[in-house]
Every structure is written in C-alpha cells, then in structure tokens.
N, C-alpha and C positions, 0 to 999 in steps of 0.2 A: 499492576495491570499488564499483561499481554499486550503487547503490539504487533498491528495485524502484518500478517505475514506476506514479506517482499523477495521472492524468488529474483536470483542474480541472471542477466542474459544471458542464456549461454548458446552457444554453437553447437550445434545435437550432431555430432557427427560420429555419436557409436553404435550398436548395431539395433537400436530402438529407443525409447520413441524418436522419432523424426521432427523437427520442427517442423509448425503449422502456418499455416496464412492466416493474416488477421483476419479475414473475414470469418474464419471458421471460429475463432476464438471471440468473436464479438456474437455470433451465433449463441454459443452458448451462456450466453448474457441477456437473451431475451427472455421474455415473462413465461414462468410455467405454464404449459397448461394439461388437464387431469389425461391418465392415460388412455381414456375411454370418450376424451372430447370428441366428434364430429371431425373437425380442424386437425388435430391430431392425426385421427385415424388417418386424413387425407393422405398429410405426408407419410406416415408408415408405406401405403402401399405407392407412395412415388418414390421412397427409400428401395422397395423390393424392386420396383422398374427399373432404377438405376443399376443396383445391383447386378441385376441380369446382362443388366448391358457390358457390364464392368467384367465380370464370369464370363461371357459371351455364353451363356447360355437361357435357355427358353423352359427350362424347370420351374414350374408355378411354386415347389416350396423353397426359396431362398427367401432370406432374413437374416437382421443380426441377430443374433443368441445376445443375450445380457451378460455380460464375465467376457474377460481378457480374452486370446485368441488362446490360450490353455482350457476357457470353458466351450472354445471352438471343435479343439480337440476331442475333449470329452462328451461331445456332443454326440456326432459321428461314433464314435465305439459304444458308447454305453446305448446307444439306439439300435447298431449292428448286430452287437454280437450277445448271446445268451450264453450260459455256464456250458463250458465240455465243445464248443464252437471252435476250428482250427482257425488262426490265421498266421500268413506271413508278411513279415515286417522287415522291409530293407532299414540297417542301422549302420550310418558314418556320421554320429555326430551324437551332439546335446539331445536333440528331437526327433531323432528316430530312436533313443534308450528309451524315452517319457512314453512314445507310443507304445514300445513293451508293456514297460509297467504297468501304461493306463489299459490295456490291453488284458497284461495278467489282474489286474483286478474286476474288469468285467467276468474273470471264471474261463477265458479261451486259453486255449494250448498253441503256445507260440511258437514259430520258426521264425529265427533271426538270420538276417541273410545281410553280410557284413560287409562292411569296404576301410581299410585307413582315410580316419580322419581327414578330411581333403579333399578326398579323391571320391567320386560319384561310382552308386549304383550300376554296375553293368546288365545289360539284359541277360546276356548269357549267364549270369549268376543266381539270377530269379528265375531264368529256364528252369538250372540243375536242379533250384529246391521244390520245383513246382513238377517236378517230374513224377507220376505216382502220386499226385497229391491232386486233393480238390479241397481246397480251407473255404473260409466262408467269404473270407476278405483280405486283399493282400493291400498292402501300404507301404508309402514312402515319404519323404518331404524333397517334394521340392527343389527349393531354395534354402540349404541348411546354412540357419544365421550362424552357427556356433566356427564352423569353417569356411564358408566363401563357395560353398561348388554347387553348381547349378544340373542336378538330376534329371536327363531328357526322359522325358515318360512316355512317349507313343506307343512302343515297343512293348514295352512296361504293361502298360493296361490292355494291350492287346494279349499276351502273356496269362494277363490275370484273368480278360473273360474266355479265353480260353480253355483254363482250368475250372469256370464255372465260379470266379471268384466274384463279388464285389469290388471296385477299383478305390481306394483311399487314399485322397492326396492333402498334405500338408502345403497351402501357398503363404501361410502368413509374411513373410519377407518377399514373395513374386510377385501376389498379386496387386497389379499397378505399374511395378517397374518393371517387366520385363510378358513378353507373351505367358497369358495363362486361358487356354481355351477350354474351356468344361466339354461341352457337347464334342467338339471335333475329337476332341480323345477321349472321348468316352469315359469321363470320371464319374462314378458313381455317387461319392461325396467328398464334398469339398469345405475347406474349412478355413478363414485368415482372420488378421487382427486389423486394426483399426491404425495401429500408431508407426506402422513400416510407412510403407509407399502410398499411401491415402493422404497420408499428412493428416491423420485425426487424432487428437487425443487418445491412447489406451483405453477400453472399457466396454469395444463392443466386437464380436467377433463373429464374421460375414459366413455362413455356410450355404451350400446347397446341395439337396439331394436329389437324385434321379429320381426316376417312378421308379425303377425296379428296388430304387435304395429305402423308398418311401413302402413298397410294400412290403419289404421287410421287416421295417418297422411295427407298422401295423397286424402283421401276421404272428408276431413272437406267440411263444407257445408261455414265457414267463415275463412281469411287468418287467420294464426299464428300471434299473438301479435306481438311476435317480429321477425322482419328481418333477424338478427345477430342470430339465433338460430335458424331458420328455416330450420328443416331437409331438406324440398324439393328443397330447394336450395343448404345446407351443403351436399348432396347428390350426385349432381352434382359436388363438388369439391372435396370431397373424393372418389367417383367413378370412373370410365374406361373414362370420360366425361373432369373432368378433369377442370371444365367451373372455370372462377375465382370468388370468390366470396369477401374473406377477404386476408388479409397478415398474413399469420400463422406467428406466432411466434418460426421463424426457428431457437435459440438456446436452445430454450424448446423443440423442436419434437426430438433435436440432443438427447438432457438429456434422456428423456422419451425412447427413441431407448437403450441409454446405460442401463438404469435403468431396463427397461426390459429384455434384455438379462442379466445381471445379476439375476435378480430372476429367468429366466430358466435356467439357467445353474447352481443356486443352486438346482432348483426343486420345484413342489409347496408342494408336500408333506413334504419335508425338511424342507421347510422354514417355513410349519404352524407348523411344531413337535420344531423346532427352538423355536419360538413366545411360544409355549404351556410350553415348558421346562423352559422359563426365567422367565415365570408369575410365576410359579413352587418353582423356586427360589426366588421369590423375597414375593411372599406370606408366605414362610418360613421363610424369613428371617423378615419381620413386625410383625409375630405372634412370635417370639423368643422376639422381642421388646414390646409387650404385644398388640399389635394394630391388627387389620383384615382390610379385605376388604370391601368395604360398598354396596357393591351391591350385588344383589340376589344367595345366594348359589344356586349351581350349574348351573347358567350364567352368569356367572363373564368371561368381555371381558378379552383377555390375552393380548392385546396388548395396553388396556389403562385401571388401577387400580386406583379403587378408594380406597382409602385411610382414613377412618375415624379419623378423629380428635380429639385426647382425649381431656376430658374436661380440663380447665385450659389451656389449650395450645394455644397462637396466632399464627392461621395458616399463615397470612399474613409476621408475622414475621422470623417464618422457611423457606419457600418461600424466600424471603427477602437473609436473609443468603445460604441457598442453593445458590443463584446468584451473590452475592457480594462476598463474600469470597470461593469460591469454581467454580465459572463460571457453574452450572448445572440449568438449566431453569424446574423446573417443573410448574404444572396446579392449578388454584385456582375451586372451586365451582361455579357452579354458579347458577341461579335461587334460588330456593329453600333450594339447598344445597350449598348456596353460606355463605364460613366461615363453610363449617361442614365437607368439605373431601378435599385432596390434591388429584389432577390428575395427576399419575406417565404414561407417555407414555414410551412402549416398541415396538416402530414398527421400522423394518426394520434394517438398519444398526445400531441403537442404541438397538438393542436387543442383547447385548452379555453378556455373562456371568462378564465380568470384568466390562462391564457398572453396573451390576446388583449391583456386589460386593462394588462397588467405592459408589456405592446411600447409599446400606445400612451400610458403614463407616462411613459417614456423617452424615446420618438423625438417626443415632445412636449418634455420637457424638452432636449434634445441638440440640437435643431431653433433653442429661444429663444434657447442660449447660442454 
C-alpha cells in the first residue's frame, strides 16, 4: 500500500513558487463547492475586484485564466494576433524567447528586439525597430525571472501606441512585488501567475485586457486557435452571463480569494517597500561576502537576485547543500548564464527579514567550507 504523501519543509527561496501563509493553504481545504454555485459566483466577481485593485486598473475584463501563468501568456497572443499579423517582441531572457515562439505559432511575423541576458530593454532599441513599422502588438516582460532585471515600460508602451501597436506585458515575477500600474501606462494586456509575489499556489494566471485589447478580440476576422483560452467565450463565464464554459478549479479561486486579500490588507505600497527593503538586505549582506548582484545596476529585480558565481566555485554544488542539509531550495542559471549565477527568490511570503538573515547564515557558512 502507498503511503500518503508527506512533502519535506522547505524554504522556497528560488525563483518560484513562493512560500504561502497558512491561511491561504487552509483555504484550500475548505468544502467544494459547484462552479456555477450562487456562493461561488459571488467570490469570482470579488476575485475580479480584487484583481483590479492589485493591476490598479479599472478594466471590466480581468480574471484568472485557469493554467499556470504560461496559459497567461497564451492567452494574451492567441486572442491578439491572427496568421500573417506583425509583432515585436523585446527578448533578454527565458520569457521573452517563449513570447517568440508563442507568438510564431499564432502565425505572426516577428521582430526580436534583443538585449544580453541581464541587462533590460532599452527604449531606444524598440524606437529603431519600430521605425517604419506598425506591428499589431509589441511586447516585453517585465520582470524577467530567468535573469534579475527589471524592464521600465512607460517609454516602452508609449513607443508602441505610437506605432499603432497594442502594448503586451509579461508581470508574472512583478506583479505584487514591486509597482505594476496597467492603466497609468497604458498596457493593453496583461498577464501574471499566481505563485511569485501573491504567495499563491501555481495554477492560476491573472490577466487583463483593455477595451481597445478586448475589441480586438472580438473583431478577429479568423476564430482563436485555441477554444480553452478564448476570451469571447472566457467572457461569458466571467461575466453578468455567467454561460458555462470550463470547471474552474474551485480550490485555486478559494486560495487566490485569500491570497489576495492578504496583499490588500497589507497594501501595495507596503508590500513593494517590503520586497524593496529585503533585496536591500540581502545585497548587503552578498557584498559583505565579497559577491554582487549580476544583473544590470540600477535594474536589478528585488524580488528575484541574481547572484554571480565566484570563480572556482561549483554552483551546482551550493544549491545542492542549500537543499540537503538545510531544506532551502534556491534557482540555478539558465540559458546562457546557466553555471554562472544562483537565483535567490524573494517574493511574497518568503520575503522577510529572517528569511533574508537564515540565506545569508548558510550561504556564508556553505561558501567557507
């Protein structure tokens, strides 16, 4: 017989999921109930209020999409763009390549407009490619978890309605920890996960689109690729309509319900000065150890550190010990900087000061020996 299964504690500090608060994880412990309950519904649209608040924006269609913040992703393109559709896509990392892809596979003609690993998006680089150009949608991330650097977008999406484009932004790592304003910069569509800076479980991923982004949608001259992501249907189940479409995964909406009233009842300014203070400390305390950050001064994400690799050192192996002997999971490199930096995550609940303190006990001690 099977014995049921007892996950070890561990300290979440790589570049997702985030540890949660109990209270959210006992959430998800309460009684099903059907996805078309009364009771249900309620919270759904005090999920969508929340939401809003959290975006800071006033967009009637925001919701979580059902699927990781990858079916966030997908949401957003496969709703945007139709076959033979131009867009351009800033890529310095893991997730701006995936926006390609997911991009070439809705059938668009892409411009990549590139940066070393690290290092952010410049405006002046999406100027150049947008020169002569009018794509349908241009995009970026963010917050790219795979390197540490923090993409300022104002400039960005001003750029992009300029050329007539739609604006696409990737927060899944931002949103929560650090300012993400929809409306003020004018993001057309917006897309995050659940298990960064929310402190939620994996499994649900928060989007919102403008009007302008919503009648694009609806205006396609060819259906959405895909069924299961198809706002003009997901519309009618998140709406006043109500119509059935899928079976939401009603102990994820429970979570996601708690998880967000916790970050407003911390506040979002608190919770970014939070996030901003522990990077604070915790880049204090690597430079005391003689190491830095390895990502672009002065846009270095605070809620995922990269961490450079001194020479001689087996990063695989610190990792390694970090999680055997001490239960704390941090991030390896990857791509390019795979073997050249450790990924230290600080979102959400594992952003506290004694989290900070206990890392750099260890990866001080781990480091001597």
């Amino acid at each position: 017989m099977h014995k049921p299964f007892q996950p070890p504690p561990r300290l979440l500090m790589g570049p997702g999921p985030s540890n949660v608060a109990p209270s959210v994880l006992q959430a998800m412990s309460a009684p099903l109930l059907g996805h078309l309950d009364p009771v249900f519904v309620k919270m759904m649209d005090e999920i969508k209020a929340m939401l809003r608040e959290v975006f800071l924006t006033q967009n009637e269609m925001t919701f979580p999409v059902s699927g990781t913040g990858s079916a966030g992703m997908e949401f957003c393109f496969v709703n945007l763009l139709e076959p033979g559709d131009e867009a351009v896509i800033g890529v310095n990392g893991v997730f701006g390549n995936r926006m390609v892809d997911v991009a070439e596979r809705c059938g668009a003609k892409v411009t990549k407009v590139e940066a070393p690993w690290g290092r952010i998006i410049e405006p002046g680089q999406m100027a150049a490619a947008l020169k002569d150009r009018r794509p349908k949608l241009v995009a970026i991330v963010h917050a790219e978890t795979s390197t540490g650097a923090l993409t300022p977008v104002e400039e960005i999406s001003r750029l992009a309605h300029e050329a007539g484009a739609l604006f696409v932004l990737d927060t899944v790592t931002s949103l929560g920890g650090c300012p993400v304003r929809v409306d003020e910069w004018k993001i057309d569509a917006v897309y995050s996960g659940t298990q960064k800076c929310l402190s939620c479980p994996p499994g649900l991923a928060p989007v919102s689109l403008s009007p302008r982004a919503l009648e694009t949608a609806t205006r396609r001259k060819t259906k959405v690729q895909s069924w299961y992501l198809d706002v003009n249907l997901l519309a009618a189940y998140w709406g006043q309509e109500r119509v059935y479409h899928h079976t939401a995964p009603i102990s994820m909406n429970y979570a996601l319900h708690e998880a967000l009233r916790l970050v407003l009842e911390e506040g979002l300014e608190s919770r970014w000065k939070r996030h901003e203070r522990m990077h604070g400390l915790l880049r204090k305390g690597i430079e005391a150890l003689g190491l830095s950050i390895a990502s672009q001064q002065g846009h270095q994400l605070w809620q995922l550190n990269s961490i450079a690799v001194p020479d001689g050192v087996d990063e695989a192996a610190v990792r390694k010990k970090f999680l055997s002997d001490y239960n704390i999971e941090i991030g390896a490199g990857l791509g390019p900087l795979k073997g050249k930096i450790w990924r230290v995550g600080l979102m959400g609940d594992t952003a506290t000061e004694p989290n900070v303190a206990k890392f750099l006990d260890v990866f001080a001690h781990i480091l001597k020996h």
